[in-house]
Residue, then its C-alpha position, 0 to 999 in steps of 0.5 A: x064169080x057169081x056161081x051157087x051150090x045147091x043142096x043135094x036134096x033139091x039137087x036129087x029131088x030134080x035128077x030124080x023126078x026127070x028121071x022118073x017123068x022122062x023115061x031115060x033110062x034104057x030110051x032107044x038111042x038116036x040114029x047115028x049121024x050120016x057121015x059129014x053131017x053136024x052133031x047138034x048140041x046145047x052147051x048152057x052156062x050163066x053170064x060169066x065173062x070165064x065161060x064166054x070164049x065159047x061164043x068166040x067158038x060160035x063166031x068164028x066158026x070153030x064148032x063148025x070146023x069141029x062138026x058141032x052145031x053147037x047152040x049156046x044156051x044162057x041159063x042163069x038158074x043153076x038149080x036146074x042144070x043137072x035136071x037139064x043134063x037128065x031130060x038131055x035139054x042140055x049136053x054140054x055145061x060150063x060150070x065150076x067143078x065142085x058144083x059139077x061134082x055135087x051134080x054128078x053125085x046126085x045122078x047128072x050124067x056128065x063128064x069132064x071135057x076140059x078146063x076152062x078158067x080159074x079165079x084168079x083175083x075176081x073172088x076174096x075176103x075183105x076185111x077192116x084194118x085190125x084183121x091182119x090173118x085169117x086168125x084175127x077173123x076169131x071173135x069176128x063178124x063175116x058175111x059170106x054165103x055158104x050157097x056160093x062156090x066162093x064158099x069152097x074158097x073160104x074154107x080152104x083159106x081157112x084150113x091154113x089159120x090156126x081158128x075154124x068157123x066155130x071160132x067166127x060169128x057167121x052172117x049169111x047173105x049173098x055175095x053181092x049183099x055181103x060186099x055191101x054190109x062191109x062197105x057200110x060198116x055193118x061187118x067185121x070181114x065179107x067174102x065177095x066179088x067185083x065190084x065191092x071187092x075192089x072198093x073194099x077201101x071205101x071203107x076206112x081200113x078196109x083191105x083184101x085180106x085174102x084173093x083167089x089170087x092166093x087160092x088160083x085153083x079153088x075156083x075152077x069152071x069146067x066144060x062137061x058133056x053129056x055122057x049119052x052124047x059122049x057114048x054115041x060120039x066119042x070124040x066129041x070131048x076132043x072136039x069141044x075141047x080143040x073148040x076152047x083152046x082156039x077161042x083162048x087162043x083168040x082172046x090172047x091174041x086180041x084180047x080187044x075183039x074178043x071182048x067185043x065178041x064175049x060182051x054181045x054174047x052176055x049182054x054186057x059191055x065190052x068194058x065189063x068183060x074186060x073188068x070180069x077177064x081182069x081176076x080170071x085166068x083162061x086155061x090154054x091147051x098146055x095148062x089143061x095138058x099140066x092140070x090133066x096130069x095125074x102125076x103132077x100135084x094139084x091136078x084137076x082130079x085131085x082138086x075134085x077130091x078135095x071139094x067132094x071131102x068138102x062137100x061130104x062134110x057139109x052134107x052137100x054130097x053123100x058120097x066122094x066118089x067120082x069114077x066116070x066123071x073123069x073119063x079122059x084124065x089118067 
C-alpha cells in the first residue's frame, strides 16, 4: 500500500503558510446553496485500488443521488493534502488514518466521514529461511522505510516480539527498493508490498513472516471532509458515506465491472486492481457501523489512539489529541 508520512515539521510548515497567505481564518462563509442545487466538492486521493470505489460513485451516479458534484482529484503528492484542506483546493480526502491524524494535528481542518478499506495481506515482512519470529529478526538487517504507513505496521508486529528496534540493524529505503535489496540477497528481512511481496520466494528461503493479514486494521484508509464544508452542510458526512456503502455495494456484487470501472479511473489495468483488491478488505455499511462503535474493542477511535501514541513517540506528532476528528463516532 503505497501511503507516506510526513514529518510534522514539513506538515506544519505547510498548514501554516496557507494559513497565513490565504486568509482562512474568519473568511466570510459561502452563500448557502439554493434548495436542490448540487454541493460541489473535490475528494482527492493517490492511486490505490482502496480508494477507487469512489469513481464507482462518479459513475454510476451516486453523488449525484446524494446531491454531490463531486469531482475526483488524483493527487499523488501526499505532502500537500493537508495544505490542500487549508486553502479549501480539496474538501474531501481518502487516506490512511494515522496519516489523516498527524495531519489534523498539524492544524488540517478534517474530519472523519467513514471507513473505507483495510490491508488485509497487500503490506508485510519478508524474511530468509532462519527467521522464523519477529524475535529472530535480533541481530538482523531489515530494510523498511520509516516514511511509510507500512511503518505503523511494523511496529505494531513488534510490539508483540520480546526485541525492539534497537535490537534490529535498520536500512532505510523505500518500500519498493526494500523488496528489491531482499530478492537480491542484500538483506536479512524488508517490509514491502505487492509485487515483491508475493515473490519473496524468488529468494531461496524467503517467506512472508508477517501480513497485514495478521494486523487487518494497522492500515486502514478513511474518507475525511473538510470540517468548513461540514459546517455550512451538515449532512454532508452522511451523504459521502451512503456514496461508499453503494460503490462497495457494487464491487461485491460484480466485482468484474467494477475493476473495469476502478482501473480507467487509476490509469491501470483492470488485472492490476483486481491484483491491488486481492490484500484490501472493502468496509461495507455493517463493518463501518461495528468499527463505529465505541463500545466494541478495536473501534476506529481507539485505533487512532494508538497510532497518535505512536506517532508522539516518533516525534511526528506533538499532541495525542483528537477532539473533533471524530464528530460523528460516539
Amino acid at each position: 500500500m503505497k501511503k507516506k508520512l510526513l514529518s510534522i515539521t514539513l506538515v506544519l510548515a505547510l498548514v501554516l503558510s496557507v494559513l497565513s497567505g490565504c486568509g482562512a481564518p474568519g473568511a466570510k462563509p459561502d452563500a448557502p446553496k439554493a434548495e436542490g442545487e448540487k454541493i460541489p466538492m473535490k475528494i482527492a486521493f493517490c492511486t490505490w485500488a482502496g480508494y477507487a470505489p469512489l469513481f464507482i460513485a462518479e459513475k454510476k451516479g451516486f453523488f449525484d443521488e446524494a446531491g454531490i458534484d463531486a469531482e475526483i482529484v488524483i493527487m499523488e503528492d501526499e505532502s500537500t493534502y493537508g495544505a490542500a484542506f487549508v486553502s479549501d483546493s480539496i474538501q474531501g480526502l481518502g487516506q490512511v488514518l494515522d496519516r489523516d491524524i498527524i495531519q489534523f494535528n498539524a492544524g488540517a481542518p478534517e474530519q472523519y466521514v467513514c471507513t473505507m478499506d483495510a490491508s488485509t495481506g497487500g503490506d508485510g515482512l519478508v524474511a530468509t529461511a532462519d527467521i522464523k519470529t519477529m524475535d529472530d529478526l535480533a541481530g538482523k538487517t531489515v530494510a523498511l522505510d520509516k516514511s511509510a504507513t507500512s511503518y505503523f505496521f511494523f511496529l505494531q508486529a513488534l510490539q508483540d516480539s520480546n526485541i525492539t528496534e534497537e535490537d534490529i540493524n535498520i536500512v532505510e529505503m523505500g518500500n519498493d527498493e526494500a523488496g528489491e535489496a531482499f530478492l537480491s540477497g542484500n538483506v536479512d528481512a524488508a517490509v514491502t508490498w505487492e509485487p515483491a511481496l508475493s515473490s519473496c520466494s524468488d529468494r531461496e528461503g524467503g517467506h512472508k513472516l508477517v501480513t497485514s493479514a495478521d494486523y487487518p486494521k494497522a492500515i486502514i484508509d478513511v474518507l475525511t471532509v473538510s470540517r468548513g464544508l461540514a459546517e455550512k452542510h451538515p449532512d454532508i458526512s452522511e451523504k459521502l458515506a451512503e456514496c461508499w456503502y453503494k460503490s462497495v455495494d457494487y464491487v461485491n456484487s460484480d466485482f468484474e465491472d467494477a475493476c473495469k470501472i476502478m482501473a480507467e479511473g487509476l490509469d491501470l489495468t483492470p488485472e492490476e486492481v483486481a491484483e491491488e483488491c486481492a490484500g484490501i478488505t472493502f468496509y461495507d455499511r455493517a463493518m463501518n457501523e461495528s468499527f463505529n462503535d465505541t463500545s466494541k474493542p478495536e473501534n476506529v477511535k481507539e485505533i487512532a489512539e494508538m497510532a497518535a501514541g505512536f506517532w508522539v513517540d516518533k516525534g511526528y506528532m506533538t499532541s495525542k489529541e483528537l477532539d473533533g476528528f471524530f464528530p460523528n463516532v460516539k
